[in-house]
Backbone as JSON Lines, residues from 0, in Angstrom:
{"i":0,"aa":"X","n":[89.6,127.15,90.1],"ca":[89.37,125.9,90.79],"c":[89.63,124.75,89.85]}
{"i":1,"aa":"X","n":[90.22,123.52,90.47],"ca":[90.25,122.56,89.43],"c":[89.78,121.41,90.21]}
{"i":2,"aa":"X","n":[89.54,120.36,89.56],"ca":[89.36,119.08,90.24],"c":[89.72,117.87,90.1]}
{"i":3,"aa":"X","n":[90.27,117.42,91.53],"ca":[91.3,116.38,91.58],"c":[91.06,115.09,91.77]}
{"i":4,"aa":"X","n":[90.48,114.51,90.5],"ca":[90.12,112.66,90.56],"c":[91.4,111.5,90.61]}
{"i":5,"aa":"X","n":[91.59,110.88,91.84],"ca":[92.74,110.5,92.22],"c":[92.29,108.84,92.37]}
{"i":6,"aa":"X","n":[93.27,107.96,91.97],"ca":[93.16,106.61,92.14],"c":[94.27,106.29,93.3]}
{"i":7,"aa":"X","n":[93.91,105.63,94.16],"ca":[95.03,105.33,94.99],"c":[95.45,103.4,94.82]}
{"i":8,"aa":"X","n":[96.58,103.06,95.27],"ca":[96.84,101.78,94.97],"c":[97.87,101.1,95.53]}
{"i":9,"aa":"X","n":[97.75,100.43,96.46],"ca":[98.91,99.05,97.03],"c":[100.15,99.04,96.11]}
{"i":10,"aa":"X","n":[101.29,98.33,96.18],"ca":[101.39,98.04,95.37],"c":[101.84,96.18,95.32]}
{"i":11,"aa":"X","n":[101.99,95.56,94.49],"ca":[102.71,93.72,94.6],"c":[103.97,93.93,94.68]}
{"i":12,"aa":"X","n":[105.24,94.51,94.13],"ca":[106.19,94.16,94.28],"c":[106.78,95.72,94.21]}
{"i":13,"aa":"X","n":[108.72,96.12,94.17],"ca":[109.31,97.33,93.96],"c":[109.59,97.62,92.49]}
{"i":14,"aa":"X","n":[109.38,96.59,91.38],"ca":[110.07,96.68,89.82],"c":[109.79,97.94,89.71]}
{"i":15,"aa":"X","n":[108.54,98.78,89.89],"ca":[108.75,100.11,89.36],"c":[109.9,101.2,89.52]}
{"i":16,"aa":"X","n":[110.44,101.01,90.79],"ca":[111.57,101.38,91.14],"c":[112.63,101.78,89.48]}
{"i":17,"aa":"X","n":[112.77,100.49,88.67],"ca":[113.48,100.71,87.83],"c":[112.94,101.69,86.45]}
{"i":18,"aa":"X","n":[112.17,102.55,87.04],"ca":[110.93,103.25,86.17],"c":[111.12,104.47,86.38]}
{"i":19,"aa":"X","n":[112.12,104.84,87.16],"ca":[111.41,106.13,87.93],"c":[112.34,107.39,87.27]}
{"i":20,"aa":"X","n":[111.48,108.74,87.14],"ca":[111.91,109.73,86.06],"c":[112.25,110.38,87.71]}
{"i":21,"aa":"X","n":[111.56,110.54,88.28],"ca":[112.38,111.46,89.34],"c":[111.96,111.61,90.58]}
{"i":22,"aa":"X","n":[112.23,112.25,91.77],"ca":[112.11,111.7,92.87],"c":[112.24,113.35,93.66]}
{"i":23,"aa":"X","n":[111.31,113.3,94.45],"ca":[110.54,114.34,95.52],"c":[110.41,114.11,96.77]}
{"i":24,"aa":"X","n":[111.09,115.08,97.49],"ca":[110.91,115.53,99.06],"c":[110.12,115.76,99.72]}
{"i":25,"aa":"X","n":[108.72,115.33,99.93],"ca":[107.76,116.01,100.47],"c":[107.59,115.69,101.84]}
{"i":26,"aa":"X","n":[107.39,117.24,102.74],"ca":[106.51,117.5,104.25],"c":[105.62,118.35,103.99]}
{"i":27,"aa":"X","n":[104.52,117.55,104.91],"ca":[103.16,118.17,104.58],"c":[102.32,117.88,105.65]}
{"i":28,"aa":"X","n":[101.48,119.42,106.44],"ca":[101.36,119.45,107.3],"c":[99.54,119.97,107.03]}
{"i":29,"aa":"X","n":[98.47,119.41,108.34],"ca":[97.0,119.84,108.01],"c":[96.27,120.8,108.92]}
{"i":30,"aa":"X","n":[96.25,122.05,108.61],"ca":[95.56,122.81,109.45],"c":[94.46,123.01,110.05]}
{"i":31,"aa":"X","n":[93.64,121.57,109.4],"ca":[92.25,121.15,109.7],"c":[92.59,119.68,109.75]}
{"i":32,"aa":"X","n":[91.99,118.94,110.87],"ca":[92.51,117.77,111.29],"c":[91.56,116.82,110.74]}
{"i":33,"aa":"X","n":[92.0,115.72,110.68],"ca":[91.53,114.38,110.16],"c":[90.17,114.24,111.16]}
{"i":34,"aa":"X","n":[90.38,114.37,112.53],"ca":[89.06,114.23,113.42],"c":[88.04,115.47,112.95]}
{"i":35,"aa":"X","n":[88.02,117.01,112.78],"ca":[86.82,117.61,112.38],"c":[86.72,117.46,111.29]}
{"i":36,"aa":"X","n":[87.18,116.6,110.36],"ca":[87.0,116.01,109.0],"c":[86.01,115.12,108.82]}
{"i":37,"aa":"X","n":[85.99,114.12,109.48],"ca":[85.3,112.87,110.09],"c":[83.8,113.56,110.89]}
{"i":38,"aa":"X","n":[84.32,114.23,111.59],"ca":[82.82,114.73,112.25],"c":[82.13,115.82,111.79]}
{"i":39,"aa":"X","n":[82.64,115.88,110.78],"ca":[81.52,116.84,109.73],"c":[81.76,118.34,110.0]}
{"i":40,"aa":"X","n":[82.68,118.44,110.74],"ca":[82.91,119.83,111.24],"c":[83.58,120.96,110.51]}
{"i":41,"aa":"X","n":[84.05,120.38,108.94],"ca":[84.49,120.6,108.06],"c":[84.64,120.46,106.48]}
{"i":42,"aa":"X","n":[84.32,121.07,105.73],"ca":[84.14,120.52,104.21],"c":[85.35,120.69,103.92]}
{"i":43,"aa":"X","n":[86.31,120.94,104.34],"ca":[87.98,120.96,103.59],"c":[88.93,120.45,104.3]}
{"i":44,"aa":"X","n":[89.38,119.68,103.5],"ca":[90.97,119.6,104.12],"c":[91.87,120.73,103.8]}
{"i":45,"aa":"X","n":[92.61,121.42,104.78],"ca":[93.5,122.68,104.14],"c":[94.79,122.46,104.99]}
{"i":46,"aa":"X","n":[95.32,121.63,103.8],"ca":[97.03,121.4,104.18],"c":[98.26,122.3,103.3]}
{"i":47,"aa":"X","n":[99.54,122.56,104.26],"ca":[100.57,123.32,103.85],"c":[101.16,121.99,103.49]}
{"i":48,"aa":"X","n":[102.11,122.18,101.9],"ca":[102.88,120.92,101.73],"c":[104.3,121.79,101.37]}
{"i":49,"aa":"X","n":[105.48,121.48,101.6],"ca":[107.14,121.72,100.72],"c":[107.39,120.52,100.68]}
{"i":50,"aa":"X","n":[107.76,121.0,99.2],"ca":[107.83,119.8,98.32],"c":[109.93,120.57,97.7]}
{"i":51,"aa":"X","n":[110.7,120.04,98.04],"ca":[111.65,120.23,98.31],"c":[112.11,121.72,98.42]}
{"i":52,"aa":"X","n":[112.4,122.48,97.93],"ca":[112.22,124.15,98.03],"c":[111.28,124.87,97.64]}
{"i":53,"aa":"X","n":[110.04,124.61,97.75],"ca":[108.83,125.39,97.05],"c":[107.76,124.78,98.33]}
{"i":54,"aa":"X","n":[106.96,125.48,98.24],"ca":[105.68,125.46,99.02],"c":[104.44,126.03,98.73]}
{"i":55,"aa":"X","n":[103.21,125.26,98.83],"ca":[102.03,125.32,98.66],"c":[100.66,125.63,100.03]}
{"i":56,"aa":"X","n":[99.84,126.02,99.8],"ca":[98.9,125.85,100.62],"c":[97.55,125.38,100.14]}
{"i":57,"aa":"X","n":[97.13,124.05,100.26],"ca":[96.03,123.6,99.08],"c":[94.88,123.02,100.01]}
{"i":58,"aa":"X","n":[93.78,123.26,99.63],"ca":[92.33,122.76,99.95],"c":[91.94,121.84,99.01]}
{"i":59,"aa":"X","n":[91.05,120.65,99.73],"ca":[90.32,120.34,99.08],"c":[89.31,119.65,99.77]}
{"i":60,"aa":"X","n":[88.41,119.85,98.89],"ca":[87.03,119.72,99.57],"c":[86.67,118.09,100.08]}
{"i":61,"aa":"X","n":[86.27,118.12,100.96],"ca":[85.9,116.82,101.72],"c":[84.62,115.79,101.0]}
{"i":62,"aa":"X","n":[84.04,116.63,100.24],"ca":[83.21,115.12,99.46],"c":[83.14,113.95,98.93]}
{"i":63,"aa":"X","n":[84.34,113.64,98.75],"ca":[84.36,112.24,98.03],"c":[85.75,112.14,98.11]}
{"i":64,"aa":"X","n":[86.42,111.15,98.07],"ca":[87.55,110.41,98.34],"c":[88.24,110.18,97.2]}
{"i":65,"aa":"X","n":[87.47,109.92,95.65],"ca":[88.33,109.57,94.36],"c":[88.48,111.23,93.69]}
{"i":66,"aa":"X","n":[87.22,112.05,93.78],"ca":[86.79,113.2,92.9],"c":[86.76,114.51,93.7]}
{"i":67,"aa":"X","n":[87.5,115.48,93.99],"ca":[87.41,116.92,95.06],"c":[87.98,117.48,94.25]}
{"i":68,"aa":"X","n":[86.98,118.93,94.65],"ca":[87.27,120.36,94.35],"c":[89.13,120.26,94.82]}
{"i":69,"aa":"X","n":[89.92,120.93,94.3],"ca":[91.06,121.36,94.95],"c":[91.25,122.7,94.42]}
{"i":70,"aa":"X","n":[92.5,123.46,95.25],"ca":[93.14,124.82,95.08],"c":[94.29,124.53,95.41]}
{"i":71,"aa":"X","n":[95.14,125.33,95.18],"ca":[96.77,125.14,95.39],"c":[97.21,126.47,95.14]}
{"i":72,"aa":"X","n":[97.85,127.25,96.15],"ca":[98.38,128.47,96.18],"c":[99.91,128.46,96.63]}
{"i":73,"aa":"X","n":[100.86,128.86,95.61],"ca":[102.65,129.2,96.01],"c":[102.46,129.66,97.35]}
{"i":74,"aa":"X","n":[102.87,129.3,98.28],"ca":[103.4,130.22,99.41],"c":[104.61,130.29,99.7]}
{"i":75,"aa":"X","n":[105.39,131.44,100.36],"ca":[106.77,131.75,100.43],"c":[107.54,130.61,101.56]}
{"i":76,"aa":"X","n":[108.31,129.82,101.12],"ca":[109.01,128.31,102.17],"c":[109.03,129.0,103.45]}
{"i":77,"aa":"X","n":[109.9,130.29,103.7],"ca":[109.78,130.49,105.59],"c":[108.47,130.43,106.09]}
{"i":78,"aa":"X","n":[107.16,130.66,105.37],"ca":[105.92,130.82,105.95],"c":[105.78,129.47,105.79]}
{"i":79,"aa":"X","n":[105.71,128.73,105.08],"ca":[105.16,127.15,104.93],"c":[106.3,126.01,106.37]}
{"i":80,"aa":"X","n":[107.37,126.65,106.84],"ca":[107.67,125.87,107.45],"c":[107.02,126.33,109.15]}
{"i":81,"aa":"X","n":[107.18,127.41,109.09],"ca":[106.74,128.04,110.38],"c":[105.23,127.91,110.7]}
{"i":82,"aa":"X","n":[104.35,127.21,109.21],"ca":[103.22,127.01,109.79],"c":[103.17,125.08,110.12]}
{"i":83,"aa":"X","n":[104.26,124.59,109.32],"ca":[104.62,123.18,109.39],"c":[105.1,122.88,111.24]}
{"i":84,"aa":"X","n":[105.32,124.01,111.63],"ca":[106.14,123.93,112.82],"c":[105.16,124.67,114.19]}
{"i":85,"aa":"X","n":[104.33,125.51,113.74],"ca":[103.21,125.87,114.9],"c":[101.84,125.52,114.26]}
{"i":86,"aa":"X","n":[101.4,125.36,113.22],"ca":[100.05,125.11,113.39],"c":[99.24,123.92,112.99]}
{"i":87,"aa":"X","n":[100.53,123.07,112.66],"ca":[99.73,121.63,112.34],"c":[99.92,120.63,113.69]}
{"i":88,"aa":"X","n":[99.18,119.6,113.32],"ca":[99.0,119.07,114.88],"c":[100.26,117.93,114.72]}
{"i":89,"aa":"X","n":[100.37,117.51,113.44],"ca":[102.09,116.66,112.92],"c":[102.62,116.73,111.3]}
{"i":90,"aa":"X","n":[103.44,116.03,110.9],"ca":[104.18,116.25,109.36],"c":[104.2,115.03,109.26]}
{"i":91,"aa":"X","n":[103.58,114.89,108.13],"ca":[103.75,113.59,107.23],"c":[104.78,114.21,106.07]}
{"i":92,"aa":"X","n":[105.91,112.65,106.1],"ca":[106.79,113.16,105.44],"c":[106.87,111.84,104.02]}
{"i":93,"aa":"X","n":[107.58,111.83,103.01],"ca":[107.81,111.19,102.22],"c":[108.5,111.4,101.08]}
{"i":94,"aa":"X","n":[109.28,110.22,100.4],"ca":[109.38,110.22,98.86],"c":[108.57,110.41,98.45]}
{"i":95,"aa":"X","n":[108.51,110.97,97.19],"ca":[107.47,110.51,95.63],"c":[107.98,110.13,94.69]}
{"i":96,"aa":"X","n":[107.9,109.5,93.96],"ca":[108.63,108.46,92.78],"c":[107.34,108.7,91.66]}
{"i":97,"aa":"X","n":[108.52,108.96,90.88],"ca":[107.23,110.06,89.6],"c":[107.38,108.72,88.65]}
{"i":98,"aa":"X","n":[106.44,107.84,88.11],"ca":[107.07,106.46,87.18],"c":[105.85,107.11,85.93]}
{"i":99,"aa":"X","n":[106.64,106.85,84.68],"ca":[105.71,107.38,83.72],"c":[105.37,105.61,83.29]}
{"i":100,"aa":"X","n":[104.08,105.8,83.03],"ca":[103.7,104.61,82.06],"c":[102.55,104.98,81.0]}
{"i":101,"aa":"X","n":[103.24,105.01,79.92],"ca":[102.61,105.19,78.31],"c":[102.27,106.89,78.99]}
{"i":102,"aa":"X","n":[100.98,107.42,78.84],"ca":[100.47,108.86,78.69],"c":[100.68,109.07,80.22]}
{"i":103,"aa":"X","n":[100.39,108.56,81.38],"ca":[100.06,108.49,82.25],"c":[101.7,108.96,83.59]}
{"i":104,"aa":"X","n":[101.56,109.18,84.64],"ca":[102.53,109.85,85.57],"c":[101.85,108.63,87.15]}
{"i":105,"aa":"X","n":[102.42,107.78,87.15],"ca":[101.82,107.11,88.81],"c":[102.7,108.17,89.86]}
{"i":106,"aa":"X","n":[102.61,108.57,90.91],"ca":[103.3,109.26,91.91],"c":[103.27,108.05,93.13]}
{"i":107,"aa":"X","n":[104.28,107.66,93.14],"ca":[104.82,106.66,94.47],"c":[105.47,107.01,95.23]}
{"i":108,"aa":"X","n":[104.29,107.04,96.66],"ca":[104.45,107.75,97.73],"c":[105.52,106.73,98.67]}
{"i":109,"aa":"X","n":[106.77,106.83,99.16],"ca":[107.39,105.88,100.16],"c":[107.33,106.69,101.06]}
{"i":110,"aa":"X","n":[106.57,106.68,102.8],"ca":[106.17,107.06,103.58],"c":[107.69,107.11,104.6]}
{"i":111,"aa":"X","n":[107.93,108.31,105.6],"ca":[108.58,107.85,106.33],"c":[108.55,108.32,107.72]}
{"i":112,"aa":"X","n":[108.7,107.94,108.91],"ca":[108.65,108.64,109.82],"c":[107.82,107.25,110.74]}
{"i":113,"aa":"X","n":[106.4,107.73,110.8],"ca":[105.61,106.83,111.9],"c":[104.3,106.19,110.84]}
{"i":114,"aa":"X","n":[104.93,106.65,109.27],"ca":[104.35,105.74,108.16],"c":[105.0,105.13,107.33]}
{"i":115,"aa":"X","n":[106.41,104.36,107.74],"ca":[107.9,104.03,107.26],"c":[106.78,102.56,107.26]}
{"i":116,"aa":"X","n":[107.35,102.25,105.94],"ca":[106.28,100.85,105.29],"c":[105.47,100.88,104.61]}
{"i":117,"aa":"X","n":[105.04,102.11,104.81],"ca":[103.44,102.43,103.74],"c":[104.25,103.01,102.19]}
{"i":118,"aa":"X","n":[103.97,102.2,101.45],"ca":[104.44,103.15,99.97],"c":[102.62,102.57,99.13]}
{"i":119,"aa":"X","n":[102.26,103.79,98.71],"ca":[100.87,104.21,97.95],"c":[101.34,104.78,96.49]}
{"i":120,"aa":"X","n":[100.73,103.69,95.78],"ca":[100.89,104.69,94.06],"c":[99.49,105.4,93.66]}
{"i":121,"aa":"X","n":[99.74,106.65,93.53],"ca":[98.74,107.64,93.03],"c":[98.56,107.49,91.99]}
{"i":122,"aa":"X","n":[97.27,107.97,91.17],"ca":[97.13,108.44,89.53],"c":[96.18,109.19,89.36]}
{"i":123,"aa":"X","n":[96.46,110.41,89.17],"ca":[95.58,111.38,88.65],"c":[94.71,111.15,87.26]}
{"i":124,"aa":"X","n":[93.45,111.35,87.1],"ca":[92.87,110.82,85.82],"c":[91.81,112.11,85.23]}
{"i":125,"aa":"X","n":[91.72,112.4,84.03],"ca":[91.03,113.25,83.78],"c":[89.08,113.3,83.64]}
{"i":126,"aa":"X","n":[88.78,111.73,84.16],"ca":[87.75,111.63,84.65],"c":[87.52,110.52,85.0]}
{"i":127,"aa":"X","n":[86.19,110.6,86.46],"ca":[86.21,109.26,87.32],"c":[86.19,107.4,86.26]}
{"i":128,"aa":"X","n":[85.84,107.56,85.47],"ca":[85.62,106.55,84.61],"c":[86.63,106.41,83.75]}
{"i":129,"aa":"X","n":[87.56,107.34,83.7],"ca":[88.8,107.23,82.34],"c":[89.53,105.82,82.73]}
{"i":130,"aa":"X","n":[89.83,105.11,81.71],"ca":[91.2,104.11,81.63],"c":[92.0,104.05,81.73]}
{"i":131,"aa":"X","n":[93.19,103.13,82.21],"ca":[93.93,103.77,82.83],"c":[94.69,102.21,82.55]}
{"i":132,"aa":"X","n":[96.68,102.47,82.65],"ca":[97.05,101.1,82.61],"c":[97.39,100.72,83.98]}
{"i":133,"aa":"X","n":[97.58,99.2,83.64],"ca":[97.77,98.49,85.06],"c":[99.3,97.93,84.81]}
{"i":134,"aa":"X","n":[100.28,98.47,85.56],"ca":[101.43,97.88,84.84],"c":[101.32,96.31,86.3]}
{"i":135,"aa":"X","n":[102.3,95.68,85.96],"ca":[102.55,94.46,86.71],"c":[102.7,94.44,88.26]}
{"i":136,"aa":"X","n":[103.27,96.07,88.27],"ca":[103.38,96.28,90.21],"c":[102.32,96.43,90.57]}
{"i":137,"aa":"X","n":[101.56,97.4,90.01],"ca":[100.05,97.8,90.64],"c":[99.24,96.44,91.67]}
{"i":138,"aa":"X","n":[98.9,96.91,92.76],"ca":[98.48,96.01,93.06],"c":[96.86,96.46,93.39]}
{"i":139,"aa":"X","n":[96.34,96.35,94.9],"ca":[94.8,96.57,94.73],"c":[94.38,97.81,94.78]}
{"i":140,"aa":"X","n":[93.53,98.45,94.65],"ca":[93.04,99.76,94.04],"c":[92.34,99.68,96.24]}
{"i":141,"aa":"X","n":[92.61,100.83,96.58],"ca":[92.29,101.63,98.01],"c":[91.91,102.97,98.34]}
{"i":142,"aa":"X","n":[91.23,103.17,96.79],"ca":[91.14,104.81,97.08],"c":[89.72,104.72,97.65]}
{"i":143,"aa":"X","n":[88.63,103.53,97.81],"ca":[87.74,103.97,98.62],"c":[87.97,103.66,100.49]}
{"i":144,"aa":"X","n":[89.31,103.47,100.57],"ca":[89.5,103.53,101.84],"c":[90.33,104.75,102.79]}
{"i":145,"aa":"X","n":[89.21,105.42,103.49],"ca":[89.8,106.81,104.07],"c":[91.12,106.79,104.63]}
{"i":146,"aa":"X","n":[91.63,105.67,105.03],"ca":[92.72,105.71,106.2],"c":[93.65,106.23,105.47]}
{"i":147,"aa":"X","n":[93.9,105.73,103.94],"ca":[94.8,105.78,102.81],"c":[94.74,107.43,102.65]}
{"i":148,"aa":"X","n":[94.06,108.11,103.13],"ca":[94.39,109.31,102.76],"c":[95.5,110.48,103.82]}
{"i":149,"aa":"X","n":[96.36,111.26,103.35],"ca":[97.25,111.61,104.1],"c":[96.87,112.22,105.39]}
{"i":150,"aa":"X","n":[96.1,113.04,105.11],"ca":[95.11,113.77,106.17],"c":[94.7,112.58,107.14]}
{"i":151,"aa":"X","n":[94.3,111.71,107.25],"ca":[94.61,110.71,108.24],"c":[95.7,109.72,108.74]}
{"i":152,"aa":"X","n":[96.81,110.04,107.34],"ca":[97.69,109.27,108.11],"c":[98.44,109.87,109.34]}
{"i":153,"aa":"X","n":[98.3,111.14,109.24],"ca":[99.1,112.12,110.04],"c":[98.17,111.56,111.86]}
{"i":154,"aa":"X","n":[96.74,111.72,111.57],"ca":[96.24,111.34,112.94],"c":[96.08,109.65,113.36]}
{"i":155,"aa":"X","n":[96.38,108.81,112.28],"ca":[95.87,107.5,113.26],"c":[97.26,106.55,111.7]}
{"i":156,"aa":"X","n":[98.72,106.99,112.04],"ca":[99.72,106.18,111.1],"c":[99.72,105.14,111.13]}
{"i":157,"aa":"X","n":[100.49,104.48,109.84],"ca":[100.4,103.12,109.66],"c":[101.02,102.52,110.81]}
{"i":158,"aa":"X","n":[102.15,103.47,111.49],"ca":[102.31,102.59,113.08],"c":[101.76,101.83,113.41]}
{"i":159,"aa":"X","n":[100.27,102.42,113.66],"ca":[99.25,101.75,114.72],"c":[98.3,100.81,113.87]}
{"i":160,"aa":"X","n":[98.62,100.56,112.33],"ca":[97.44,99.76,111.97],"c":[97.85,98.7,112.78]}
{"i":161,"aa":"X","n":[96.26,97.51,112.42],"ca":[96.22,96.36,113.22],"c":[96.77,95.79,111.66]}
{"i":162,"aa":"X","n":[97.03,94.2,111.97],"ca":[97.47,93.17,110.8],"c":[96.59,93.84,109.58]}
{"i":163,"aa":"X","n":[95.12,93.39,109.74],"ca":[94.61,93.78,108.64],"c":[94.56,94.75,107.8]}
{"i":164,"aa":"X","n":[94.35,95.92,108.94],"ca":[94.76,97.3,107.89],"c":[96.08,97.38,107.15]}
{"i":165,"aa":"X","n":[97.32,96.35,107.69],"ca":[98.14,96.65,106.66],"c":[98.16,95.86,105.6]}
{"i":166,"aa":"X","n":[97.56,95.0,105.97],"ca":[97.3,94.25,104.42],"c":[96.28,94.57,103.41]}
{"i":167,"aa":"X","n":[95.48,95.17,103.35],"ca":[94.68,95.75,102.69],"c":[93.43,95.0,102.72]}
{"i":168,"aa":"X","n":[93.59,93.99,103.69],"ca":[92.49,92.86,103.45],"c":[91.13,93.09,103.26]}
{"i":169,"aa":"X","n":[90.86,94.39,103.52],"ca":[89.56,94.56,102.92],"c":[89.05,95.77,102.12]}
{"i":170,"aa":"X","n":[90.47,96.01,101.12],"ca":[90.17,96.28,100.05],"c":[89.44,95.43,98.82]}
{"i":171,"aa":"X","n":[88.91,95.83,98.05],"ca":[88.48,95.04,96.7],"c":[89.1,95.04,95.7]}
């Protein structure tokens, strides 16, 4: 088991773009939905992701939004698409834009499909309190906001935010 303390983040402008070490295919589909997530009907999220020819099947535990238990198991691509294709309720699809800064890896998510607009920079940290840099794109920090998480973008996409939700306006 390992555990996955994740910063999520807006960003101000594209400069990172000119940063980027490399770039990822990802569809990724949830076999436990964003609604029995929400209604307690579940302590895990357990999503199938292919991430350009390889595939995973990963849990992670529903307690907290910055800090979860996770697992991640290889699964064989014909099984990961055929469950992408009967047992999720939709596919969230996207770039990832791997930008290194100093020690650190941001993963910049460019959303596409019925979350075409949403781009989210990730950062994995080796604990909730570690430091971390802020390069000039970074913009406001949203990892205590659920919507931002994929597992819901799949049930309620940035399609449908209202003005505010896409502005982050009530992030801090």
């Amino acid at each position: 088991m390992g555990t996955e303390i994740e910063r999520k983040f807006l960003l101000r402008d594209d400069t990172w773009r000119g940063a980027v070490a490399r770039t990822l295919r990802i569809r990724q589909g949830y076999l436990v939905d964003a609604a029995a997530l929400t209604a307690g009907l579940a302590r895990a999220s357990v999503r199938v992701r292919v991430q350009d020819d390889r595939a995973w099947l990963n849990i992670k535990s529903a307690r907290s939004v910055i800090s979860r238990d996770e697992y991640d198991y290889p699964i064989a691509l014909p099984d990961a698409e055929n469950m992408l294709l009967t047992l999720c309720s939709g596919v969230l699809e996207k770039c990832r834009h791997v930008v290194p800064v100093r020690d650190f890896h941001f993963e910049i998510d460019v959303f596409d499909g019925r979350n075409a607009g949403l781009t989210v920079a990730e950062l994995e940290l080796p604990a909730v309190d570690a430091p971390y840099p802020r390069p000039p794109w970074l913009g406001v920090e949203v990892s205590h906001l659920p919507r931002y998480l994929n597992v819901n973008l799949v049930a309620h996409p940035y399609a449908e935010w209202s003005a505010v939700e896409r502005t982050g306006a009530d992030a801090c």
